[in-house]
N, C-alpha and C positions, 0 to 999 in steps of 0.2 A: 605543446606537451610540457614543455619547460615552466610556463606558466601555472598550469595543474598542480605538475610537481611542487613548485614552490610554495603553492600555496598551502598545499599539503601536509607542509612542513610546519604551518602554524600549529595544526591540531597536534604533532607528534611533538612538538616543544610545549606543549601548554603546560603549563605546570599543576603538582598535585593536588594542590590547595583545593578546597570546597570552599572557601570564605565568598561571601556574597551568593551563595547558592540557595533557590527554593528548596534543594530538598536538605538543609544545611538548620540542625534543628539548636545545633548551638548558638552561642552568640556573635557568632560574625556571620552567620544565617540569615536571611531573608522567611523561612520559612514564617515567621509570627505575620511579614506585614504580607506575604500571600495568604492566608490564611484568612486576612480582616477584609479579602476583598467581598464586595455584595456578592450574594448569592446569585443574583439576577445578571448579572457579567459572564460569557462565557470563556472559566480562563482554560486557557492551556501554555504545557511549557516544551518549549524548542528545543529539544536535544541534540540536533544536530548541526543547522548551518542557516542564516536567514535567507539563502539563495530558497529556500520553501516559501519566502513571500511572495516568490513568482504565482505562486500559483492559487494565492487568496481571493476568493471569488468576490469578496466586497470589501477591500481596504478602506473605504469611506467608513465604516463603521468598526475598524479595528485598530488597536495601539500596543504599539510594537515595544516591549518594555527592556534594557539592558542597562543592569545597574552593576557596576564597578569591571569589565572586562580584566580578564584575566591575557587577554593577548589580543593584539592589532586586527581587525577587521579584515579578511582578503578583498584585492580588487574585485572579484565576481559578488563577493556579497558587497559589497558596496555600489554595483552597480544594481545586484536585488533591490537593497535599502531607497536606492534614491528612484527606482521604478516603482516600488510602493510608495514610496510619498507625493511621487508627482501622480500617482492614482488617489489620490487624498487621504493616503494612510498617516494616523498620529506616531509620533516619537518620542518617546521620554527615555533621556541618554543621562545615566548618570557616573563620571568620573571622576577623580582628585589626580589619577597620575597623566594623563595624556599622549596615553595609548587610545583613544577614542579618537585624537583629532584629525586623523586621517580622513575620518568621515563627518564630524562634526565643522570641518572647513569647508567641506562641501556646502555648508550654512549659514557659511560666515560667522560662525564662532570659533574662536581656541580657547584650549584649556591653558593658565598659565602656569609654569611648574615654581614650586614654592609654595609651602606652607601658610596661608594667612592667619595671624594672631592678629587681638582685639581686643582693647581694655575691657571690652564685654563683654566674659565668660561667666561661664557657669563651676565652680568650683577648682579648676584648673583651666591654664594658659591655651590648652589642646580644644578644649568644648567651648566652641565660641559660641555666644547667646546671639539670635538679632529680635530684637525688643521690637513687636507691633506694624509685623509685617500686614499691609493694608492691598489686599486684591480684590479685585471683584466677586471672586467666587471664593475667598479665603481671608478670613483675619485673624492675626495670634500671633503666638511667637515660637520661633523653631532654637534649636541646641544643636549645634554641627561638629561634627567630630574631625580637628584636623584637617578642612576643609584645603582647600585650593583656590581661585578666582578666574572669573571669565574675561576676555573681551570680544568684543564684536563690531560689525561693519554695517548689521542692519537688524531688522528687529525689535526687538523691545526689552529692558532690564525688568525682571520677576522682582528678585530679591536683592539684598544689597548689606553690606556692612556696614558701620558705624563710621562717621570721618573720624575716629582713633583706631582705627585699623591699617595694619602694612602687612605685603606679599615678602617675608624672608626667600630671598633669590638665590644666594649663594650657601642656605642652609645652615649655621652657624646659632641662629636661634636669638640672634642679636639683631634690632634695627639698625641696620650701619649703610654705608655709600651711597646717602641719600639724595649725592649731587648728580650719580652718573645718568644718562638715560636707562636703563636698565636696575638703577636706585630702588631704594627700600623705603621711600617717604609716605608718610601716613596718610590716610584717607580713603574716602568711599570705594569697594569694591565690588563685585557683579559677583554674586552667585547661584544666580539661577535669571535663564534669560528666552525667551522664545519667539519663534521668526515671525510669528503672525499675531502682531498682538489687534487686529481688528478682528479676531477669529470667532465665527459666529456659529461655528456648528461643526456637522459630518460632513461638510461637501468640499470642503477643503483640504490639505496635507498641513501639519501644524507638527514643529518642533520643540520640546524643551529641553535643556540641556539644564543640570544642577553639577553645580563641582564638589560634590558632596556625597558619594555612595553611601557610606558609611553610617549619615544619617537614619537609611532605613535599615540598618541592620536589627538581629532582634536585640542590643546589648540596647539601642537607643531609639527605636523609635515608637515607645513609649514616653521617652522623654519629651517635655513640652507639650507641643503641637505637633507633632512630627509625624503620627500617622495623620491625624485630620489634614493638615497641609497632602499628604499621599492621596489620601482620599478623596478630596477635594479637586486638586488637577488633575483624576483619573477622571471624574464626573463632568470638569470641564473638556478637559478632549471629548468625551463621549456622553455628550450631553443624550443622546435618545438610546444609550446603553451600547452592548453592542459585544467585541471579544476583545481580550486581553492575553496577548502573547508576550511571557517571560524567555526571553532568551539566555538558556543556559548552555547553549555550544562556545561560550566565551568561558563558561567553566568548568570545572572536575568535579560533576556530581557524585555524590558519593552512595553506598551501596549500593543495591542491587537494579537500579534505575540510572547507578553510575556502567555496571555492567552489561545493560542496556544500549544506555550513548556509546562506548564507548567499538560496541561490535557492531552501530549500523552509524556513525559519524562521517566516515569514508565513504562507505557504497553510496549513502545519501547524497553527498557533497558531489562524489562523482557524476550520478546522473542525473543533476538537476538543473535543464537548463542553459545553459550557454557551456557549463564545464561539459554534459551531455554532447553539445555539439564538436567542444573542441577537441574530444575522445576518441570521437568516429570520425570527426574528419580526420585524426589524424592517422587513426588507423588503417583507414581508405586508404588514404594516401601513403603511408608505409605499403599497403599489400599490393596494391598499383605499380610504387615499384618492384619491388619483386618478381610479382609476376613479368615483368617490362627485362628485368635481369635475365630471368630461367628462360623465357621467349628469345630474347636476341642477347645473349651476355657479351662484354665490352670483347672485342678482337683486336688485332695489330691496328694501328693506329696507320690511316688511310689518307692521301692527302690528293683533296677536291680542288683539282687546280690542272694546268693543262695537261696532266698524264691522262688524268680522269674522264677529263668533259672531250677528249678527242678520240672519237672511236676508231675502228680501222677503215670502215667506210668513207669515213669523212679524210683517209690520207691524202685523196688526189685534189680537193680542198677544202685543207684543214682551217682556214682563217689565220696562219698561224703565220709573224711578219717577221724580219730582222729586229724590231722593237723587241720581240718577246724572250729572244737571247737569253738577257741577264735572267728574268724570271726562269725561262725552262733551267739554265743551268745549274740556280739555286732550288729545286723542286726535283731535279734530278739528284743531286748530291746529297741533299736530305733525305732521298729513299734508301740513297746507298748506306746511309745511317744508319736507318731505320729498320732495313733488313738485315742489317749488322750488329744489330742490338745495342749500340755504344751511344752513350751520352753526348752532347752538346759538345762538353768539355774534351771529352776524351778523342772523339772525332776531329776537333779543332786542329789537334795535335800530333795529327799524321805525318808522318813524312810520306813524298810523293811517291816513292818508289813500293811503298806499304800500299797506299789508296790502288797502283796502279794495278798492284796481285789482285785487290778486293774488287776489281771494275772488270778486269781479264778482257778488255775489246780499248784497241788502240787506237779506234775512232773517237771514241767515249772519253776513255783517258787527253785525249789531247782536247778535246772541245772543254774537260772541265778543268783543265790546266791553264789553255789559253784564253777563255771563257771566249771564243769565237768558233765561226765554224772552219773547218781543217779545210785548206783547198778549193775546188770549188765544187765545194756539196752545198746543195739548197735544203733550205729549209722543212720539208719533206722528208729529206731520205735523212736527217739529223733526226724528224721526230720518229723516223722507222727503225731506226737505231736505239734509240732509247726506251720505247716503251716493247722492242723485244730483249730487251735486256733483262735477266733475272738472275737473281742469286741464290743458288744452291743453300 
C-alpha cells in the first residue's frame, strides 16, 4: 500500500506545464509533429499511465512514444514498460533532463546532465546543427535545441556531434575543468542511440533514446530535417505500420482532454494490473484482520508454560522434576505481575513484605522468596498450590 501510495504522489506533484504535450497547440507543443503522422498509423494518446501496455494485444507492431516527461516513471510502470518491450514492443524515449533514466538504464543508457554546445550551430550557441547525419533509413541534417548527450554500455550510436563539441557539467556556460574525470573537454557526443541496431522488423523490442525533446516541438521541428528524421525512425520501428502510442500521463494536458486525464488518471492507474493486485491484496488482508480482531480480540496476556500445559488430571503425574523449580518459580511470579497489572520495572521494585500481602498464601510466599520448596513438600502439592492461587 505504501508503494501505491508513493506512487501516487507522482501524478499529484506533476507539474502544470503542457510543454511537450499533443494536445499543446503552442510552441512548446508537440501538437504540429502529431498531426504529420501517416494517416495509415493507428495513433492514439495515453492519458493516463503506461501500466495500460499491459494489456496491448500485439506490442510487436506498436511504438510506445514519450517525449520530454514531466516526472519520473513509477516502479509499476516501468515494470509495464519493460513487459512491453520484452513482448517486442518499440520505444522512442526522448529527454534532455534525466528524469527518464530510471527507465532508460534499464537499456543501458543514461542521460548525461549538462548542456551540450558545438561550434555548430544554427544562429545561436543553444541550436546546435549536426551536419549530414547518414542512417539507413534517414539522411539530412537535424537543429537541436539545447540538447543534452548520451552514454551507453551496449547498442548502437544513432546520431553524434561534432569533435568541437563539449557537455557544460557544472553549468556556467563556460568550457572549463577539462582535466578532471567528470571535465568539460571537447569532442564527439551521442545523441541519439538505440539497442538494437541489427533491427530487422516487428518481431523484436527495439529502443531509441534521443537527448533531445525539444527538437520535436512545434517551435522546431520544422526546422531542418527534424520532422523527416521523426518520420523516418517512426517507419523504421514500424516497418509494416502498425500503432503509435503518445504518452501523455508524463504530462498536464491542457483543456478539456486535460479535464478528462486528470478525473480518470488515478482510478486507471489504480486498477491496472499489478497496482490492481496490490489493492485487494491488501485490503484482503486488512479485512482478515479485522475480522480475526472482532472474532477473538487481544485478552490478558496468557503464559504457555508449565501453569498452562499441566492440567489437574495430570496432578498425580505431572512430569514435573526438582529441575523445573527455577522455571515454575519465575512463571509463577510473572502471573502475580500480570494479574496485578504492574510493569516489569515497577514489579522489580517490591519490597517483600508488599509482594507477600499481593501473594496472601505463606506457602507461596516462602517458595518465591527462597526460590525452593518449604520443608518437605513435593513437587505435586507445590504445583497444587500454585495454580489454585488467584488474585481477586
Amino acid at each position: 500500500m505504501i508503494l501505491v501510495i508513493s506512487e501516487l504522489l507522482a501524478f499529484a506533484l506533476l507539474p502544470t506545464s503542457s510543454d511537450l504535450s499533443v494536445e499543446n497547440h503552442g510552441q512548446k507543443g508537440l501538437s504540429e509533429a502529431y498531426g504529420s503522422l501517416p494517416d495509415e498509423l493507428d495513433r492514439e494518446i495515453l492519458l493516463t499511465s503506461p501500466t495500460l501496455l499491459l494489456e496491448e494485444d500485439d506490442p510487436g507492431k506498436t511504438l510506445f512514444i514519450s517525449i520530454g516527461p514531466q516526472r519520473e516513471y513509477t516502479l509499476t510502470e516501468i515494470y509495464a514498460i519493460e513487459k512491453f518491450y520484452n513482448r517486442g514492443g518499440k520505444l522512442l524515449l526522448a529527454d534532455d533532463t534525466g528524469r527518464i533514466n530510471i527507465l532508460t538504464n534499464r537499456f543501458d543508457i543514461t542521460i548525461i546532465e549538462g548542456q551540450l554546445y558545438d561550434e555548430t550551430f544554427q544562429e545561436h550557441p543553444d541550436l546546435v546543427k549536426i551536419d549530414d547525419v547518414q542512417l539507413d533509413f534517414f539522411s539530412g541534417f537535424l537543429v537541436l535545441n539545447r540538447p543534452s548527450s548520451l552514454i551507453f554500455s551496449s547498442g548502437q550510436g544513432m546520431v553524434r556531434s561534432s569533435p568541437s563539441s563539449w557537455v557544460d557539467r557544472n553549468g556556467n556556460g563556460i568550457m572549463d575543468n577539462v582535466t578532471s574525470a567528470q571535465g568539460e573537454a571537447p569532442g564527439p557526443r551521442y545523441l541519439a542511440v538505440t539497442t538494437d541496431p541489427d533491427f530487422q522488423g516487428s518481431k523484436s523490442g527495439n529502443v531509441v533514446v534521443i537527448s533531445d525533446p525539444s527538437m520535436f516541438m512545434n517551435l522546431m521541428i520544422q526546422e531542418a530535417d527534424n520532422l523527416d528524421f521523426l518520420l523516418a525512425l517512426i517507419d523504421h520501428l514500424l516497418p509494416e505500420g502498425g500503432k503509435v502510442i503518445f504518452d501523455e500521463g508524463v504530462h498536464q494536458t491542457p483543456g478539456g482532454t486535460g479535464i478528462i486525464q486528470r478525473a480518470t488518471r488515478i482510478p486507471v492507474f489504480l486498477v491496472t494490473d499489478i497496482n490492481l493486485k496490490i489493492v485487494v491484496g491488501t485490503m484482503v488482508a486488512i479485512s482478515l484482520f479485522a475480522l480475526a480482531y472482532i472474532h477473538d480480540p487481544p485478552g490478558v496476556h496468557r503464559h504457555e508454560s508449565i501453569l498452562d500445559r499441566t492440567g489437574v488430571a495430570e496432578i498425580v503425574d505431572p512430569g514435573i522434576s526438582e529441575d523445573d523449580i527455577t522455571e515454575l518459580r519465575k512463571v509463577f511470579l510473572d502471573r502475580v505481575r500480570v494479574t496485578s497489572g504492574m510493569s516489569m520495572e515497577a514489579f522489580s521494585n517490591l519490597p517483600w513484605d508488599q509482594l507477600e500481602k499481593m501473594i496472601e498464601n505463606d506457602i507461596l510466599f516462602k517458595f518465591v522468596r527462597d526460590g525452593k520448596l518449604p520443608g518437605e513438600m513435593d513437587m505435586n502439592n507445590m504445583l497444587v498450590e500454585v495454580r489454585t492461587w488467584e488474585r481477586k
